[in-house]
C-alpha positions as CSV (number, residue, x, y, z in Angstrom):
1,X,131.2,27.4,216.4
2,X,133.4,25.8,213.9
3,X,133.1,28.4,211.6
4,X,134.4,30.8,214.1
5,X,137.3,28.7,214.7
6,X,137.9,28.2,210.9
7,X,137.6,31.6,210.2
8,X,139.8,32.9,213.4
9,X,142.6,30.4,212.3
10,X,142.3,31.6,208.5
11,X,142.6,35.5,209.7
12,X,145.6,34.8,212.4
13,X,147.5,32.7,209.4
14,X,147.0,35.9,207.0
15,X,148.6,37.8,209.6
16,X,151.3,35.9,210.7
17,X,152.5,35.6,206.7
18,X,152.0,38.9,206.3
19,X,154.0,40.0,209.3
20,X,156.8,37.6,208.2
21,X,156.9,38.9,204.4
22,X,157.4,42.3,205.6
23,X,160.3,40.9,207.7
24,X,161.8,38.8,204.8
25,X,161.8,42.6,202.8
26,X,162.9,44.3,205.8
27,X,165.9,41.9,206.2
28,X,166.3,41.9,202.1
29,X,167.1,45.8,202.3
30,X,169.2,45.4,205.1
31,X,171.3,43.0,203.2
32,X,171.6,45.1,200.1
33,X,172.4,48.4,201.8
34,X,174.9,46.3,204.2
35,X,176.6,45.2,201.1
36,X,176.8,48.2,199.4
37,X,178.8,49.8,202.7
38,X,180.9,46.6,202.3
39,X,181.8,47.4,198.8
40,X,182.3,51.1,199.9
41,X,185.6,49.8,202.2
42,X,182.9,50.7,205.5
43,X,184.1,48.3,208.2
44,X,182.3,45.8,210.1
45,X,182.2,45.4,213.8
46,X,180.1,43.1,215.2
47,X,178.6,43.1,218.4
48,X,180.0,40.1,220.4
49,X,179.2,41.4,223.9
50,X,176.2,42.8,225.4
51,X,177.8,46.2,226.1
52,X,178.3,46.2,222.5
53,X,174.3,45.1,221.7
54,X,173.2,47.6,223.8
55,X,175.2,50.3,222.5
56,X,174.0,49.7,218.6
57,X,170.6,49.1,220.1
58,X,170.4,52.4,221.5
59,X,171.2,54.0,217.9
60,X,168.7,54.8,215.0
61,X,169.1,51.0,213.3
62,X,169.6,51.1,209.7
63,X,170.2,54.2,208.6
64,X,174.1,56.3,208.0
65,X,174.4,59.1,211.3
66,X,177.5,61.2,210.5
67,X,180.1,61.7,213.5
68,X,183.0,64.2,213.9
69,X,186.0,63.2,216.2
70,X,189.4,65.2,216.5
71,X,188.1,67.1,213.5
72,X,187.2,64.0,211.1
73,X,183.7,63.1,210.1
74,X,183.2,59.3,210.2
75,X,179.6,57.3,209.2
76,X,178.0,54.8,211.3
77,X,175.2,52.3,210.9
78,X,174.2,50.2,212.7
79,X,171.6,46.8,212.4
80,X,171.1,44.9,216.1
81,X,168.5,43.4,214.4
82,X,169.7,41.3,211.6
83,X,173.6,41.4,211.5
84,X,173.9,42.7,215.3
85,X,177.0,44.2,213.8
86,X,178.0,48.2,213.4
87,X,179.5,49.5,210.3
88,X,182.0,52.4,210.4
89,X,183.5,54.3,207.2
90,X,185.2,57.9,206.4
91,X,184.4,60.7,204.3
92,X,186.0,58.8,201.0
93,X,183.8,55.6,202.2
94,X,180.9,57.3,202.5
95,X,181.5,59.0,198.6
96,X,181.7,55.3,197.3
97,X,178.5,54.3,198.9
98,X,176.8,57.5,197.4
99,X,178.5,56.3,194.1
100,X,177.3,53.2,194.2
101,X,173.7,53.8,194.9
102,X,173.5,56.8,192.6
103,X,175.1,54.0,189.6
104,X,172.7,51.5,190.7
105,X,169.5,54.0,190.2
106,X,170.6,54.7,186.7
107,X,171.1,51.2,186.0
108,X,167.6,50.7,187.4
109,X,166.2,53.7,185.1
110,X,167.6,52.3,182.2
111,X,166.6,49.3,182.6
112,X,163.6,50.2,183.1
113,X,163.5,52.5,180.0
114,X,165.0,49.8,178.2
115,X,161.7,47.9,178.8
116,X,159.2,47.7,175.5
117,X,155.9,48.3,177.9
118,X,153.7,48.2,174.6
119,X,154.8,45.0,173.1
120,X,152.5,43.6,176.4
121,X,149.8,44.7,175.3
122,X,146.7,46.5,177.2
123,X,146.4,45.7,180.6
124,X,142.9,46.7,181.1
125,X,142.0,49.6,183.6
126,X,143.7,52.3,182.4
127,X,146.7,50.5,182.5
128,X,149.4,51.0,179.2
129,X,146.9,50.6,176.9
């Protein structure tokens, strides 16, 4: 019986922490992609009333939906999750984000080819040896 209860409490405490690391990344990417609209001149609305909530709410979250009014496209995303906020940007904002994520890619690359993989050594398993 106390096994049981042992081994119940050890398999709900696995999934609880896993369930809250994927959160912790979840709310990580948010953060990063929220700054990068931020740095493209998108503007920030947050959602202060429940109309407002339920309006971002009812939108894909996370992700840039294109709109056209009176002829101009404008970006929206939106995140009632973390920020509970909407972020709005033009054509030209919406360039600079592109920018920046296609800049932070080749930084990434190059970093990443930067990296002397065989000064590590084998790794064993058919791993860069």
């Amino acid at each position: 019986m106390q096994h049981t209860i042992l081994k119940t409490t050890g398999i709900l405490l696995f999934v609880v922490t896993t369930l809250s690391s994927c959160t912790m990344i979840e709310k990580s990417n948010a953060s990063s992609d929220e700054k990068k609209l931020a740095a493209a001149g998108f503007m920030v609305k947050f959602a202060d009333t429940p109309e407002k909530l339920a309006h971002i709410t009812s939108m894909k979250q996370r992700t840039i939906l294109s709109h056209i009014k009176n002829g101009l496209v404008f970006y929206a995303y939106a995140d009632a999750e973390f920020c509970k906020c909407l972020y709005m940007g033009t054509e030209r904002n919406y360039q600079e984000y592109a920018k920046l994520n296609l800049e932070l890619q080749t930084a990434e690359m190059n970093q990443d080819a930067a990296m002397n993989w065989n000064s590590w050594g084998g790794w064993g398993g058919g791993y860069y040896y």
